[in-house]
C-alpha positions as CSV (number, residue, x, y, z in Angstrom):
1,X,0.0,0.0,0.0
2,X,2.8,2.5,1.4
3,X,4.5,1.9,-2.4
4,X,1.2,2.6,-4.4
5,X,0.9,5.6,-2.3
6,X,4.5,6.8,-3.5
7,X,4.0,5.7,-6.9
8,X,1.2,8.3,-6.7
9,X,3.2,11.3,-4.8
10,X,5.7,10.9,-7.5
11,X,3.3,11.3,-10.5
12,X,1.8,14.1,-8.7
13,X,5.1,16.1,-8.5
14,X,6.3,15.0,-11.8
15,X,2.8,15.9,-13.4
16,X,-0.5,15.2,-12.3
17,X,-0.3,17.7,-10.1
18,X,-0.1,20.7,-12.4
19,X,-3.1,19.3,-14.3
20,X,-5.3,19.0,-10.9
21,X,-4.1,22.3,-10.0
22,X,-5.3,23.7,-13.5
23,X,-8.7,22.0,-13.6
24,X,-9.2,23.8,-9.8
25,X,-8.3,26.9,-10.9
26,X,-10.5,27.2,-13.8
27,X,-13.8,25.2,-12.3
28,X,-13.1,28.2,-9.6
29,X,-13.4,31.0,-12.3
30,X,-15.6,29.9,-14.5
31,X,-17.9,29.0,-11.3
32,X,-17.5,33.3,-10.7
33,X,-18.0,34.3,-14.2
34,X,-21.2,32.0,-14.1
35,X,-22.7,33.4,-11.4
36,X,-21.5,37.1,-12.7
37,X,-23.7,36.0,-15.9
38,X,-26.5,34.9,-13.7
39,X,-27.0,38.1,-11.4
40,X,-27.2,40.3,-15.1
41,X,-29.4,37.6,-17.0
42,X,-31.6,35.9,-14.4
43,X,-33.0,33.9,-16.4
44,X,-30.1,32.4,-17.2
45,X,-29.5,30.5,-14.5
46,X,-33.5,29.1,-13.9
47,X,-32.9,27.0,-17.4
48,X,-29.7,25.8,-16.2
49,X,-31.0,24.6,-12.8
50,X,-34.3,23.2,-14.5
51,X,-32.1,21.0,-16.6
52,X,-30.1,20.0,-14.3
53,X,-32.8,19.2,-12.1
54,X,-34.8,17.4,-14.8
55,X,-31.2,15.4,-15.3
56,X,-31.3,14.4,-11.5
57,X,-34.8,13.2,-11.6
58,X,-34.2,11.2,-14.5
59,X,-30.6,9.4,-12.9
60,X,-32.7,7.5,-10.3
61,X,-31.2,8.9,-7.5
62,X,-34.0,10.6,-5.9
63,X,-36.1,8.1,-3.9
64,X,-40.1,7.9,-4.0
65,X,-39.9,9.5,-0.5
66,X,-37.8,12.3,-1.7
67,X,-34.5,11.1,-0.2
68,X,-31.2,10.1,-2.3
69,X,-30.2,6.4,-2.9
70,X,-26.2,6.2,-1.3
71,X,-26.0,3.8,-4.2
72,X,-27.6,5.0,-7.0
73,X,-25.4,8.8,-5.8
74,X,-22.1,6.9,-5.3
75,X,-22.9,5.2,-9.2
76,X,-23.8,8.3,-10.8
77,X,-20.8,10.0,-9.6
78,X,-18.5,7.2,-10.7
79,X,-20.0,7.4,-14.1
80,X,-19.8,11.1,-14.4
81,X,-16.0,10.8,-12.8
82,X,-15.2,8.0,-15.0
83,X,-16.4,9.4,-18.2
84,X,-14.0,12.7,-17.4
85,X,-11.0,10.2,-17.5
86,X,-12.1,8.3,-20.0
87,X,-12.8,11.1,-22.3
88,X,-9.1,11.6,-22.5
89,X,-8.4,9.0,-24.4
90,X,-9.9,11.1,-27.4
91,X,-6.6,12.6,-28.8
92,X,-6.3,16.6,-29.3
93,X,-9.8,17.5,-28.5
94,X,-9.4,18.3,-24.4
95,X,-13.4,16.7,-23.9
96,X,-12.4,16.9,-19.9
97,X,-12.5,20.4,-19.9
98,X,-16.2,19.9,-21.4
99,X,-16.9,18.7,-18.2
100,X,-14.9,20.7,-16.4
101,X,-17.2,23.9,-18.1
102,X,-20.5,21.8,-17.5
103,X,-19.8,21.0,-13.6
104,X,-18.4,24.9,-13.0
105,X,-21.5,26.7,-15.0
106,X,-23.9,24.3,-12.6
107,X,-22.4,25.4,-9.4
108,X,-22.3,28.7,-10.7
109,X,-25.5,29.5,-11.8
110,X,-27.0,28.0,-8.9
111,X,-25.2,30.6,-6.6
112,X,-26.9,33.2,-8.4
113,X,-30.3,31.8,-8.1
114,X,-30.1,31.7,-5.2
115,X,-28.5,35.3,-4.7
116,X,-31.4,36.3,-7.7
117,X,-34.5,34.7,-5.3
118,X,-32.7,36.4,-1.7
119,X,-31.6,33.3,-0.5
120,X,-28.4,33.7,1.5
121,X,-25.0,31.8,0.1
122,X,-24.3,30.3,3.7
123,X,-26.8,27.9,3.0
124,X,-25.7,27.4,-0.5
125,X,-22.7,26.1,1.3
126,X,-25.0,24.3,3.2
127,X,-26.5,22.3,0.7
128,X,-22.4,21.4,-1.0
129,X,-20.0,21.9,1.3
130,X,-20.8,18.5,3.5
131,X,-20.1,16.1,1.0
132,X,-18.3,19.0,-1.2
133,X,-15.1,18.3,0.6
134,X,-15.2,15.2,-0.8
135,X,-17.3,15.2,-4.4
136,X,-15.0,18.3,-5.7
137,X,-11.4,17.3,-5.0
138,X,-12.8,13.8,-6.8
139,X,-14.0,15.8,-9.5
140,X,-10.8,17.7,-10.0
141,X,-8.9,14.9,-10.1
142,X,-10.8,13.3,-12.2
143,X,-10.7,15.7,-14.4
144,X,-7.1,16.6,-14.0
145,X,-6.2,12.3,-14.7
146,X,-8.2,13.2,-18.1
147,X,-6.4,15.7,-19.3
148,X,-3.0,14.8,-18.4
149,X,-4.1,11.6,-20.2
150,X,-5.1,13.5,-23.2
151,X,-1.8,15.5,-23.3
152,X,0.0,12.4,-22.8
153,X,-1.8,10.8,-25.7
154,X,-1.5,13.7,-27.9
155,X,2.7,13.6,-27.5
156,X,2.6,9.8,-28.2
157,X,0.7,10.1,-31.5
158,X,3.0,13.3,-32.5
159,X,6.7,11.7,-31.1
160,X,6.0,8.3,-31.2
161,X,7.4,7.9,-27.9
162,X,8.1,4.3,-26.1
163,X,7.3,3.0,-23.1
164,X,5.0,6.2,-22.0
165,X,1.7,4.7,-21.9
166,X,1.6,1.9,-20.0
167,X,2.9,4.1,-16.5
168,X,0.6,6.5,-17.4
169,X,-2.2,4.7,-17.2
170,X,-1.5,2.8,-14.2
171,X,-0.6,6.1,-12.5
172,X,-4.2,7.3,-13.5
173,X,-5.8,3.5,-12.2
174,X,-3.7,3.9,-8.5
175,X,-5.4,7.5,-8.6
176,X,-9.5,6.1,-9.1
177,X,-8.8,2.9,-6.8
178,X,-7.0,4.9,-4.2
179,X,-8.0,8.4,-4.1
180,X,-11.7,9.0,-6.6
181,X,-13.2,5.8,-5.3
182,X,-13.0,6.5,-1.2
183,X,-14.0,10.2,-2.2
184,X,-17.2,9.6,-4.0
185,X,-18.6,6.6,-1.3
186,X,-17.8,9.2,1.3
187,X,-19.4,12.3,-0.6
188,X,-22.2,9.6,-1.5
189,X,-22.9,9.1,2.1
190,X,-22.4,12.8,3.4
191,X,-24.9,13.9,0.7
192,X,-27.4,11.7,2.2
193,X,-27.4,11.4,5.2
194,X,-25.1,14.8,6.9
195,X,-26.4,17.7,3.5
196,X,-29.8,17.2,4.7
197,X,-29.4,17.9,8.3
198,X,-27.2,20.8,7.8
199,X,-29.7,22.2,5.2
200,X,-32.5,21.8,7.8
201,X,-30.7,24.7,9.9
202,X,-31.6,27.1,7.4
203,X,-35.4,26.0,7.0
């Protein structure tokens, strides 16, 4: 265990790292712009939300009673968080930062409806910051494994290069079994059974 947990230190530094750190950075800004756009155009944001809420109906995760499924949350997740990696195996085109763009303009947008209908932020965080902690450092990670897999790719279809892949993508495997998975079942659990409490405060 102690040597998978080097082997992943070490791509870090080398560069996983600066990907992850990218991928935070911009999910950070375009999350502001988004809500920027969203206090000047409020309507803006009350087609993104009903989307995305229509989406989340649809996904299974919302029980008959109203509650989430742990499963069906920790599932959906993987998929989404999957598909992010997996998207970087498509040379050249950068489809995590899709994603990346989708996630940020959703978090975003529901800041300022909230902000548009009075609500305060606090319980914004409320409602994300619980199993946040958890379900936005997987996010960013996943996203950052996809696009250092797509830049990867990219210099092994221009140089030819040896002997690149095959680290690389056990690198990115030690990083989903050993950092994505425990995040999402813990953010899966948080967002069931702790977001709900907390949100009750401001009720």
């Amino acid at each position: 265990m102690k040597k998978q947990f080097r082997a992943i230190v070490s791509f870090w530094r080398e560069q996983y790292g600066h990907y992850v750190f990218i991928t935070t950075i911009a999910f950070l800004a375009i999350s502001v712009m988004a809500y920027i756009a969203g206090r000047i155009f409020p309507d803006i944001p009350t087609r993104i939300i009903d989307w995305f809420n229509e989406s989340v109906e649809n996904s299974g995760i919302v029980q008959e009673d109203g509650s989430f499924s742990v499963l069906a949350l920790f599932l959906n997740n993987l998929q989404a968080m999957a598909l992010s990696v997996l998207y970087g195996f498509i040379p050249f085109l950068f489809l995590p930062a899709l994603s990346l763009g989708v996630n940020s303009i959703i978090l975003g947008a529901l800041a300022a409806l909230y902000s548009n209908n009075g609500f305060s932020l606090l319980m914004l965080l409320a409602g994300i910051l619980p199993h946040g902690i958890f379900e936005l450092p997987a996010l960013f990670l996943s996203l950052g494994a996809g696009l250092c897999l797509c830049k990867n790719i990219n210099a092994y279809i221009r140089k030819n290069e040896k002997g690149v892949m095959k680290p690389l993508l056990l690198n990115i495997l030690r990083v989903v079994c050993m950092l994505i998975l425990p995040l999402l079942a813990a953010a899966a659990v948080m967002e069931t059974y702790v977001t709900p409490l907390v949100m009750s405060l401001f009720l």
